[in-house]
N, C-alpha and C positions, 0 to 999 in steps of 0.2 A: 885450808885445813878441812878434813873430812874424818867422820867417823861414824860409828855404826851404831842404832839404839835400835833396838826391840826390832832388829833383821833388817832395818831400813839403812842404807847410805845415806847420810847427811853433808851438806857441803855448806861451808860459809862463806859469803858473798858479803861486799862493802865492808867499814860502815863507812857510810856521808857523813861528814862533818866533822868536828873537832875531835882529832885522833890525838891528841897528845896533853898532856895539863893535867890539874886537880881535876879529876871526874872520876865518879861509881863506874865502871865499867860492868858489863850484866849480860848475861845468855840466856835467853829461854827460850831452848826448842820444844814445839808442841808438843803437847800434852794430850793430844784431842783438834776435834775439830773448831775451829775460830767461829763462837755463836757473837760476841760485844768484843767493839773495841772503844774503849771510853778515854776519849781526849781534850785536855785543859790546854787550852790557847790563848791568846792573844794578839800581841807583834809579831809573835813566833808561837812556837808548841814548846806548851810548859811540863805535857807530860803524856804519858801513853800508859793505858792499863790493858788486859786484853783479860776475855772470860772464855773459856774453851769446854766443850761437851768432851768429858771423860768417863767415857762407858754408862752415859744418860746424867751422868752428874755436871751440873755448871759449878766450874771452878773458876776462880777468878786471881790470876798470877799478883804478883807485885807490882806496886805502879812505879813507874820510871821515870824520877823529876817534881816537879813542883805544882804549884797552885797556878791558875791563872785565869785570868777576867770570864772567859765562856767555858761552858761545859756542853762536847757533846758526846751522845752515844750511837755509836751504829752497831744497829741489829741484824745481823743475817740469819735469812730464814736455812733449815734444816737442810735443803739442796745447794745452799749458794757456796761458793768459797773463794776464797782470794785469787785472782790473776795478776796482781801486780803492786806494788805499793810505788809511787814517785813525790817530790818535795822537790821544795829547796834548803840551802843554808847559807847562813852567811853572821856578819855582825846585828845586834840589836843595834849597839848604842856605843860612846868612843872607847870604850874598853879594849875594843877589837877581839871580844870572845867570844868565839863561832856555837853560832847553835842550831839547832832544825828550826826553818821558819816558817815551812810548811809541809803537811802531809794530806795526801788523798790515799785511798785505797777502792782499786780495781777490782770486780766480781763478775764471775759470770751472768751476771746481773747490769749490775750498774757502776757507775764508778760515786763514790763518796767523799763528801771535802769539795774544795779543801779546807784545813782547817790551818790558821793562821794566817801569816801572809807571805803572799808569789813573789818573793824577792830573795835576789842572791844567788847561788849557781845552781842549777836544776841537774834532779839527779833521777834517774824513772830504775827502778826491778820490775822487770817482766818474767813470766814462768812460763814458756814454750813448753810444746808438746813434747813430754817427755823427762818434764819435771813438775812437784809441786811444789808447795809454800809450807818450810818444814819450823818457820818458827825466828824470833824478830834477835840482835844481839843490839848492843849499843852501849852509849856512856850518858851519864846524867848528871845534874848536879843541885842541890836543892831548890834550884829553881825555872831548869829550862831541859831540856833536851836534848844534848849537848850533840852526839851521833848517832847515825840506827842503819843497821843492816839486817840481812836476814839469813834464812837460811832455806836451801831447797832440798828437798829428796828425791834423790835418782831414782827413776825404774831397774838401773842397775840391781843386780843381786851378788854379784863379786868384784872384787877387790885387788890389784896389784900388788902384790909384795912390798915392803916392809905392810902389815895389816894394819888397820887405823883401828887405834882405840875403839874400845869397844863397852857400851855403856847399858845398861836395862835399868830403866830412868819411869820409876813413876813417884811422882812425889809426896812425902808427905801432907796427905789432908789432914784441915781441922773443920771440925764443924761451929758452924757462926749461933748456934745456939747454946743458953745457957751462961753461964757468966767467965768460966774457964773454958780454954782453947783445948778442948781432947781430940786427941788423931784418928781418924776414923777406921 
């Protein structure tokens, strides 16, 4: 699937892991550029948050999933940006309900993680010359991870016939000051 936001081509890629069942399913293409990505793990990854610079503002999305034994945060500095995300997924426990069991995230920098643990089938998103890292999709459930893909943006600037949807997507902000949520 592909579609167009704010003149960019979008294309969605994966998701790993449990495509089917009781799960939040969720999209969030960026918003901005990826400053934090804040993750609760354990066995596996119980959750994924991301905070993105929009127009100098740190925004900080929805979290995706649940609580879990560590917390951590990665920071990228103002140049860095993603080159890749890869994991695994597989069972925790005899339930046999697949979840993300681990995640790293690749920078023109460093790579990060992993976070959870390397068990189960391994799956890697690389972004080649000629795409970038347009933004994470997946399914959740309140307490794990359940799948995650992504999404890249073409250097393309046209489109094939039938035209893909076409979105100009900036989202409602609230500000975390003060006791009520007002939209910025």
């Amino acid at each position: 699937m592909s579609f167009v936001q704010n003149g960019e081509i979008l294309v969605r890629i994966g998701a790993r892991g449990e495509l089917s069942g009781r799960c939040d399913e969720w999209d969030e293409v960026c918003f901005g550029s990826v400053r934090q990505i804040l993750v609760t793990h354990g066995n596996a990854v119980n959750s994924i948050q991301v905070a993105y610079d929009l127009n100098g503002l740190l925004v900080l999305s929805h979290r995706r999933g649940g609580d879990g034994d560590k917390f951590d945060c990665v920071n990228l500095e103002a140049w860095e940006f993603l080159t890749g995300v890869s994991g695994h997924y597989g069972s925790v426990d005899d339930s046999g309900a697949t979840v993300v069991r681990s995640l790293s995230f690749a920078t023109n920098r460093t790579t990060y993680g992993p976070f959870g643990q390397e068990e189960g089938t391994a799956f890697a998103f690389r972004f080649p010359s000629g795409v970038a890292f347009g933004g994470f999709h997946g399914r959740s459930s309140a307490g794990y991870l359940r799948a995650i893909g992504i999404f890249v943006k073409s250097k393309a600037r046209h489109h094939f016939k039938p035209d893909p949807a076409r979105y100009r997507t900036l989202p409602s902000l609230c500000s975390a000051a003060g006791d009520s949520m007002k939209p910025l």
